[in-house]
Backbone as numpy.savetxt, mean C-alpha at the origin, in Angstrom:
# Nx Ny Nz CAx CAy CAz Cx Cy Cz
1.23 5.76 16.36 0.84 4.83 15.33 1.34 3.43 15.71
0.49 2.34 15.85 0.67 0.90 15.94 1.62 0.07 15.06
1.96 -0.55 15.19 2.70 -1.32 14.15 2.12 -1.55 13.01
1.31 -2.33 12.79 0.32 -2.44 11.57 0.18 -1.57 10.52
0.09 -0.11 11.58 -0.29 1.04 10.65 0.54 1.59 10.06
2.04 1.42 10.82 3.39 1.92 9.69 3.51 0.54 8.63
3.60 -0.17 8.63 3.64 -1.36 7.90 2.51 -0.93 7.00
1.37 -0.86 6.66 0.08 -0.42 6.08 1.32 0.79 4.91
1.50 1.95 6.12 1.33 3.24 5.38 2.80 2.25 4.63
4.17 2.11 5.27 5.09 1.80 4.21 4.54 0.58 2.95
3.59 -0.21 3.09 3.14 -0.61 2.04 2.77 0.06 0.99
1.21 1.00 1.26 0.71 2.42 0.37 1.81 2.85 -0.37
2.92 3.59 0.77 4.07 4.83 0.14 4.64 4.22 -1.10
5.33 2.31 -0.78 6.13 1.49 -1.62 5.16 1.90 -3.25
3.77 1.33 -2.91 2.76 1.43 -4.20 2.65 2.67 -4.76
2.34 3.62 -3.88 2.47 4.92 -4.37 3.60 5.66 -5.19
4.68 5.30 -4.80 5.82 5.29 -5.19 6.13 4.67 -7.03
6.10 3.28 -6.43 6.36 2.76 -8.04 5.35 3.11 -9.01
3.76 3.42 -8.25 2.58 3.54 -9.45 2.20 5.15 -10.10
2.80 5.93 -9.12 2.23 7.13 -9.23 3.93 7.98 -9.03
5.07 7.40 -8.53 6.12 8.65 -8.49 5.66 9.55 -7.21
5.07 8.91 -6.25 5.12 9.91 -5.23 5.94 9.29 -3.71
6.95 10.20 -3.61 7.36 9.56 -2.43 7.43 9.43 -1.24
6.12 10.47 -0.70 6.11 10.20 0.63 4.50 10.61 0.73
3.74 10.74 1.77 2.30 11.16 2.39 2.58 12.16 3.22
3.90 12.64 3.38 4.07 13.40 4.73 3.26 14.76 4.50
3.15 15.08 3.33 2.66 16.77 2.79 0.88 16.31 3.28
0.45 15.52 3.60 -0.95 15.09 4.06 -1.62 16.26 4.52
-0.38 16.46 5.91 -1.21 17.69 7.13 -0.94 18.77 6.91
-0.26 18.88 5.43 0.71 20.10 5.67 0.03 20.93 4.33
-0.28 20.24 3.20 -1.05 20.19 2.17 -1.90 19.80 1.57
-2.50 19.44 2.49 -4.00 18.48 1.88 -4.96 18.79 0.24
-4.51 20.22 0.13 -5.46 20.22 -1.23 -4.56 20.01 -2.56
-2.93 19.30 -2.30 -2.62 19.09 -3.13 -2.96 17.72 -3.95
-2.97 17.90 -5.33 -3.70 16.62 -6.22 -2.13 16.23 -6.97
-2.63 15.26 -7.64 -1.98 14.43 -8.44 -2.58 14.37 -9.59
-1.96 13.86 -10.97 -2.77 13.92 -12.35 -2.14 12.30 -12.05
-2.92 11.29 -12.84 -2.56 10.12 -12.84 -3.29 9.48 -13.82
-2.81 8.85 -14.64 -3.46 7.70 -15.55 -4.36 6.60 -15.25
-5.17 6.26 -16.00 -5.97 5.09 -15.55 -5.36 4.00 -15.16
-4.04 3.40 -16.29 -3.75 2.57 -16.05 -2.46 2.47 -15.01
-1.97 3.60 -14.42 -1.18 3.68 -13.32 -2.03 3.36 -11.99
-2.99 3.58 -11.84 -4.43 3.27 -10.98 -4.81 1.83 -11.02
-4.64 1.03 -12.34 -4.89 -0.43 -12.08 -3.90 -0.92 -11.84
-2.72 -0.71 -12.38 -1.52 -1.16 -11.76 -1.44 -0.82 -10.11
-1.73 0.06 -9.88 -1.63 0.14 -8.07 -3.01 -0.91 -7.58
-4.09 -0.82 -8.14 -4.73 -1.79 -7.40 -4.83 -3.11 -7.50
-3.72 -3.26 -8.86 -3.63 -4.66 -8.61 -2.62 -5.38 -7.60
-1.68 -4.25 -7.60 -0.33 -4.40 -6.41 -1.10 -4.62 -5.34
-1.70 -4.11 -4.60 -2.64 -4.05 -3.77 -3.05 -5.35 -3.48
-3.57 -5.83 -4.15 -4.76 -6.92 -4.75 -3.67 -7.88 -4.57
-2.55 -7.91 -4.94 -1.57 -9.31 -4.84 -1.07 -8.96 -3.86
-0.31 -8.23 -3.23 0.16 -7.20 -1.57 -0.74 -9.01 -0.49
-2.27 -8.55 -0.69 -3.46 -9.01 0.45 -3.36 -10.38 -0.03
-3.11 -11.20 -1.21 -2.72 -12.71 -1.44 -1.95 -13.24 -0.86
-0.80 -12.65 -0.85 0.58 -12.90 -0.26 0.46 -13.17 1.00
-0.30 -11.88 1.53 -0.35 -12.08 3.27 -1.41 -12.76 3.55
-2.46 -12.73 3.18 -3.84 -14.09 3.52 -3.04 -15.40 3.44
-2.30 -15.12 2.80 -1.12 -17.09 2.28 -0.48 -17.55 3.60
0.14 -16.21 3.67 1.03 -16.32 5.05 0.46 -16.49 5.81
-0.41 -15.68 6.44 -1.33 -15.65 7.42 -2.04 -17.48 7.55
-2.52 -17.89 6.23 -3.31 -19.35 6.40 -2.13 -20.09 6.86
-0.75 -20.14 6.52 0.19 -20.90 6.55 0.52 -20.88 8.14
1.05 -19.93 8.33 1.12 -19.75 9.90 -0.10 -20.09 11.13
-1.33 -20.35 10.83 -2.11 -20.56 11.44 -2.22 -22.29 11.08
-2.05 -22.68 10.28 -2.26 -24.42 10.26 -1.15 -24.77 10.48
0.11 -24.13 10.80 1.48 -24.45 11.48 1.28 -24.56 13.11
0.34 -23.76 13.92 -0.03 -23.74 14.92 -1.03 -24.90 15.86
-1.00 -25.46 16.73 -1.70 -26.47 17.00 -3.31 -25.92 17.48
C-alpha cells in the first residue's frame, strides 16, 4: 500500500471511528459479510467530516502550489 492509501484508510478508520464506533477495517478479509446498524444521522455526520476532511486539503494543496514558483 502507497502512502496516500494508508493516509486515505487512517482518515476513513479516524471517521469511522468517531461516526459509527468502529475501530478498525481489518475484519474486511476476514469477515466481509459482517454489517453494521447505523443511523441516518451518524451517516451525515460522517459525510460531512468527509466533505470538510477534502476542504482542508484542496486549501492546502491551493496554498502550497501558489507558494511554488
Amino acid at each position: 500500500m502507497n502512502s496516500l492509501s494508508n493516509e486515505r484508510l487512517t482518515t476513513l478508520t479516524e471517521i469511522a471511528n468517531d461516526c459509527f464506533g468502529i475501530e478498525s477495517f481489518s475484519h474486511i478479509t476476514t469477515q466481509p459479510e459482517l454489517r453494521y446498524s447505523v443511523c441516518v444521522e451518524d451517516i451525515f455526520r460522517a459525510l460531512e467530516s468527509a466533505y470538510d476532511i477534502g476542504l482542508i486539503v484542496g486549501s492546502r494543496l491551493n496554498q502550497a502550489l501558489r507558494v511554488k514558483p
